[in-house]
C-alpha positions, 0 to 999 in steps of 0.5 A, a space after each residue: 500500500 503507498 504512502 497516500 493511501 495509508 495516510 488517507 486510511 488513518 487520518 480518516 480514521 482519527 478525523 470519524 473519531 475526532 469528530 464523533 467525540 468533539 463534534 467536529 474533527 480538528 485537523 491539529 489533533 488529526 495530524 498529530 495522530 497521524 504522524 505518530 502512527 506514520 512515522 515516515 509520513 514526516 517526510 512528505 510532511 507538506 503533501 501529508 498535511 494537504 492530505 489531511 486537510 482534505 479529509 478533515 474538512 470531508 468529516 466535518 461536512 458530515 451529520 453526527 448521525 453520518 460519522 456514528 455510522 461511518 464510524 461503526 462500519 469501520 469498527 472504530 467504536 470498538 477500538 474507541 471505547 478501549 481507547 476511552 475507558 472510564 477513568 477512575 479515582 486512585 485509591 485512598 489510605 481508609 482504616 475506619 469510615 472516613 469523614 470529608 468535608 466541602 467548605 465553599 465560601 457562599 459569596 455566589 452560586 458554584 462554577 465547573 472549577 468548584 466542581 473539582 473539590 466537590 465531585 471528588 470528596 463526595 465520590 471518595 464520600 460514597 466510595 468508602 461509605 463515609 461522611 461527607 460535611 457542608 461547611 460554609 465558609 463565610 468568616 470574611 465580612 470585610 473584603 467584598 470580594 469574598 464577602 458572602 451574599 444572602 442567596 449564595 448559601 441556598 444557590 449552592 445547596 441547590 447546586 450540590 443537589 443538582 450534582 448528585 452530591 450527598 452531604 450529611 451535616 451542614 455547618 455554618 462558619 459564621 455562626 459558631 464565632 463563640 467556640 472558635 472565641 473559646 479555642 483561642 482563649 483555650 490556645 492563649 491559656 496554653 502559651 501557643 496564642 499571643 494578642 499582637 497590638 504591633 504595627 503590622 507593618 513595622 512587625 512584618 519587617 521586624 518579625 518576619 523578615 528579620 526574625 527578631 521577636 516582638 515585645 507583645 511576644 513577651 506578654 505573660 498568659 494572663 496579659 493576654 487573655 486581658 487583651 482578648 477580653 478587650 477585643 472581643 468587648 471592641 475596646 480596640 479598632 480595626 488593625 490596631 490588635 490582632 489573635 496570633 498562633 505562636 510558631 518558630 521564628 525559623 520557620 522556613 515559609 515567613 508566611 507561617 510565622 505567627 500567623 493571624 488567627 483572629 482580626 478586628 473589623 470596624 464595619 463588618 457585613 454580613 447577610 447573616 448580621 443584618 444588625 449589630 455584627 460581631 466585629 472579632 472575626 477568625 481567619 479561614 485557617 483558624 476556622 476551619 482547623 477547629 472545625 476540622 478536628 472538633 468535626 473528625 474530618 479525617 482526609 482533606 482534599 483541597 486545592 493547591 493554592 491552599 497549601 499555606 493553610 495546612 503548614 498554620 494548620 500542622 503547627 495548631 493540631 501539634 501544640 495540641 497534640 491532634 493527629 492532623 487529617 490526611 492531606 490530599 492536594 489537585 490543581 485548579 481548574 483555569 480559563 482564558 474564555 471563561 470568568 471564573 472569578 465569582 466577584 468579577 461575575 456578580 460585577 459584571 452581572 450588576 452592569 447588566 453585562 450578564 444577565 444573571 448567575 444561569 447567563 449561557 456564557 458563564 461557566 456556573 453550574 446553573 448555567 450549564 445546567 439551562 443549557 443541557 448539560 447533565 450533572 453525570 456529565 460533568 462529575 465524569 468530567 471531573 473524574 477524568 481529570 483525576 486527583 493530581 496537582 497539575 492545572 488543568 485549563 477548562 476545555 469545554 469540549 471534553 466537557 460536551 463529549 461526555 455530555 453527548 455520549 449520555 444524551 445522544 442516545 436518548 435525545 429526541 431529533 427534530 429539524 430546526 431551520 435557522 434564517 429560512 429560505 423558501 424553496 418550491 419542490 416541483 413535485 410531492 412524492 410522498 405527503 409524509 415522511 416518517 423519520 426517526 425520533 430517536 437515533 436507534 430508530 426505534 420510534 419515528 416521527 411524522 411531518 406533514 410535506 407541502 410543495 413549499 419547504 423552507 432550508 438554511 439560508 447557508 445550505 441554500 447558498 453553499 450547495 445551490 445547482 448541486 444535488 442534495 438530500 433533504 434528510 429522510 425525504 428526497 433528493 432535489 436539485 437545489 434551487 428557489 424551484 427545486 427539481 426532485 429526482 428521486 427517494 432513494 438515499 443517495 450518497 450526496 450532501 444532506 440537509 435539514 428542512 421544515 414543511 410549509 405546512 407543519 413548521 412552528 416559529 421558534 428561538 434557540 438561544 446560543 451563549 454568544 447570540 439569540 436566534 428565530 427560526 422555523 422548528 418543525 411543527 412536532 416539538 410543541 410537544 417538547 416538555 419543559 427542561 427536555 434536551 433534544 438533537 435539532 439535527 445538523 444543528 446541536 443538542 439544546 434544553 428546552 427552557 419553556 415552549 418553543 424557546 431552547 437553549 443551545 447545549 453543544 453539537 
C-alpha cells in the first residue's frame, strides 16, 4: 500500500473519531495522530498535511448521525471505547469510615472549577461509605470580594443537589464565632496564642523578615487573655490588635510565622448580621482547623493554592497534640474564555453585562445546567481529570463529549431551520415522511410535506445547482424551484428542512447570540427542561415552549 493511501486510511480514521467525540474533527489533533502512527509520513510532511486537510474538512461536512455510522462500519467504536475507558479515582489510605468535608465560601452560586473539590470528596464520600460535611465558609465580612451574599448559601445547596452530591451535616462558619472565641482563649491559656497590638507593618519587617521577636511576644498568659477580653468587648479598632498562633521564628515559609488567627473589623457585613455584627472575626485557617478536628474530618482534599493553610494548620493540631487529617492536594481548574472569578461575575452581572448567575456564557453550574448539560456529565468530567496537582485549563469540549455520549442516545431529533429560505419542490412524492425520533430508530416521527419547504439560508447558498438530500425525504436539485429526482438515499450532501405546512416559529438561544427560526411543527410537544438533537444543528434544553437553549453539537 503507498504512502497516500495509508495516510488517507488513518487520518480518516482519527478525523470519524475526532469528530464523533468533539463534534467536529480538528485537523491539529488529526495530524498529530497521524504522524505518530506514520512515522515516515514526516517526510512528505507538506503533501501529508494537504492530505489531511482534505479529509478533515470531508468529516466535518458530515451529520453526527453520518460519522456514528461511518464510524461503526469501520469498527472504530470498538477500538474507541478501549481507547476511552472510564477513568477512575486512585485509591485512598481508609482504616475506619472516613469523614470529608466541602467548605465553599457562599459569596455566589458554584462554577465547573468548584466542581473539582466537590465531585471528588463526595465520590471518595460514597466510595468508602463515609461522611461527607457542608461547611460554609463565610468568616470574611470585610473584603467584598469574598464577602458572602444572602442567596449564595441556598444557590449552592441547590447546586450540590443538582450534582448528585450527598452531604450529611451542614455547618455554618459564621455562626459558631463563640467556640472558635473559646479555642483561642483555650490556645492563649496554653502559651501557643499571643494578642499582637504591633504595627503590622513595622512587625512584618521586624518579625518576619528579620526574625527578631516582638515585645507583645513577651506578654505573660494572663496579659493576654486581658487583651482578648478587650477585643472581643471592641475596646480596640480595626488593625490596631490582632489573635496570633505562636510558631518558630525559623520557620522556613515567613508566611507561617505567627500567623493571624483572629482580626478586628470596624464595619463588618454580613447577610447573616443584618444588625449589630460581631466585629472579632477568625481567619479561614483558624476556622476551619477547629472545625476540622472538633468535626473528625479525617482526609482533606483541597486545592493547591491552599497549601499555606495546612503548614498554620500542622503547627495548631501539634501544640495540641491532634493527629492532623490526611492531606490530599489537585490543581485548579483555569480559563482564558471563561470568568471564573465569582466577584468579577456578580460585577459584571450588576452592569447588566450578564444577565444573571444561569447567563449561557458563564461557566456556573446553573448555567450549564439551562443549557443541557447533565450533572453525570460533568462529575465524569471531573473524574477524568483525576486527583493530581497539575492545572488543568477548562476545555469545554471534553466537557460536551461526555455530555453527548449520555444524551445522544436518548435525545429526541427534530429539524430546526435557522434564517429560512423558501424553496418550491416541483413535485410531492410522498405527503409524509416518517423519520426517526430517536437515533436507534426505534420510534419515528411524522411531518406533514407541502410543495413549499423552507432550508438554511447557508445550505441554500453553499450547495445551490448541486444535488442534495433533504434528510429522510428526497433528493432535489437545489434551487428557489427545486427539481426532485428521486427517494432513494443517495450518497450526496444532506440537509435539514421544515414543511410549509407543519413548521412552528421558534428561538434557540446560543451563549454568544439569540436566534428565530422555523422548528418543525412536532416539538410543541417538547416538555419543559427536555434536551433534544435539532439535527445538523446541536443538542439544546428546552427552557419553556418553543424557546431552547443551545447545549453543544
Amino acid at each position: 500500500m503507498d504512502l497516500e493511501k495509508k495516510v488517507s486510511e488513518v487520518a480518516k480514521k482519527y478525523a470519524l473519531l475526532n469528530a464523533l467525540e468533539f463534534g467536529k474533527a480538528n485537523e491539529k489533533a488529526v495530524i498529530g495522530k497521524v504522524f505518530a502512527e506514520l512515522k515516515e509520513a514526516k517526510n512528505k510532511a507538506k503533501d501529508i498535511l494537504k492530505i489531511v486537510k482534505e479529509i478533515v474538512n470531508e468529516v466535518n461536512s458530515l451529520s453526527h448521525e453520518e460519522i456514528k455510522k461511518l464510524c461503526s462500519q469501520l469498527e472504530l467504536l470498538k477500538e474507541r471505547e478501549k481507547r476511552k475507558q472510564q477513568k477512575t479515582l486512585p485509591e485512598l489510605p481508609v482504616k475506619t469510615k472516613p469523614v470529608f468535608r466541602i467548605a465553599p465560601n457562599p459569596n455566589g452560586p458554584l462554577h465547573i472549577g468548584h466542581a473539582r473539590m466537590v465531585v471528588l470528596n463526595d465520590e471518595y464520600a460514597k466510595k468508602y461509605n463515609g461522611k461527607l460535611i457542608l461547611r460554609f465558609d463565610d468568616t470574611d465580612p470585610k473584603n467584598p470580594a469574598k464577602r458572602a451574599i444572602k442567596e449564595a448559601y441556598q444557590m449552592i445547596r441547590e447546586d450540590l443537589k443538582w450534582l448528585n452530591v450527598t452531604w450529611h451535616e451542614e455547618i455554618i462558619a459564621s455562626q459558631r464565632l463563640e467556640i472558635y472565641y473559646k479555642w483561642f482563649e483555650k490556645c492563649i491559656e496554653k502559651g501557643i496564642a499571643y494578642i499582637c497590638t504591633c504595627d503590622a507593618e513595622e512587625w512584618r519587617k521586624k518579625v518576619r523578615e528579620q526574625r527578631i521577636p516582638c515585645e507583645c511576644r513577651k506578654r505573660s498568659i494572663n496579659e493576654n487573655l486581658e487583651l482578648w477580653k478587650k477585643m472581643l468587648c471592641y475596646e480596640f479598632k480595626e488593625n490596631e490588635a490582632v489573635g496570633r498562633i505562636k510558631t518558630s521564628l525559623q520557620e522556613t515559609d515567613p508566611a507561617v510565622i505567627d500567623w493571624v488567627a483572629f482580626r478586628i473589623v470596624d464595619n463588618p457585613q454580613h447577610p447573616l448580621y443584618p444588625q449589630n455584627p460581631p466585629k472579632v472575626w477568625p481567619t479561614l485557617d483558624f476556622a476551619s482547623a477547629i472545625d476540622d478536628k472538633l468535626c473528625g474530618v479525617t482526609h482533606i482534599l483541597r486545592g493547591k493554592d491552599l497549601a499555606i493553610c495546612e503548614k498554620r494548620q500542622r503547627i495548631l493540631y501539634k501544640a495540641f497534640g491532634w493527629e492532623y487529617p490526611k492531606v490530599f492536594v489537585f490543581g485548579k481548574i483555569f480559563s482564558e474564555e471563561y470568568v471564573f472569578s465569582t466577584s468579577k461575575i456578580r460585577e459584571q452581572i450588576e452592569k447588566k453585562v450578564f444577565s444573571g448567575f444561569d447567563d449561557p456564557r458563564l461557566p456556573t453550574l446553573r448555567a450549564f445546567k439551562k443549557r443541557g448539560i447533565t450533572p453525570q456529565a460533568i462529575r465524569n468530567y471531573i473524574i477524568s481529570l483525576g486527583l493530581n496537582e497539575a492545572e488543568t485549563k477548562f476545555d469545554p469540549k471534553i466537557l460536551y463529549a461526555e455530555n453527548r455520549k449520555i444524551i445522544d442516545p436518548i435525545a429526541k431529533r427534530f429539524f430546526f431551520v435557522e434564517n429560512p429560505v423558501e424553496i418550491e419542490l416541483s413535485e410531492i412524492p410522498l405527503e409524509k415522511v416518517k423519520a426517526p425520533l430517536y437515533p436507534d430508530k426505534s420510534q419515528y416521527r411524522e411531518i406533514e410535506i407541502s410543495e413549499k419547504i423552507f432550508v438554511e439560508k447557508q445550505d441554500f447558498e453553499k450547495l445551490k445547482g448541486k444535488e442534495v438530500r433533504l434528510m429522510h425525504f428526497c433528493n432535489v436539485i437545489l434551487d428557489k424551484k427545486a427539481e426532485v429526482t428521486g427517494i432513494e438515499n443517495k450518497d450526496i450532501p444532506k440537509i435539514h428542512w421544515v414543511s410549509e405546512k407543519s413548521y412552528v416559529e421558534a428561538r434557540l438561544i446560543y451563549p454568544e447570540k439569540s436566534v428565530k427560526g422555523y422548528a418543525e411543527k412536532n416539538i410543541e410537544n417538547v416538555e419543559k427542561n427536555e434536551i433534544v438533537q435539532f439535527e445538523r444543528v446541536g443538542f439544546a434544553r428546552c427552557e419553556e415552549k418553543l424557546l431552547f437553549f443551545f447545549a453543544h453539537k
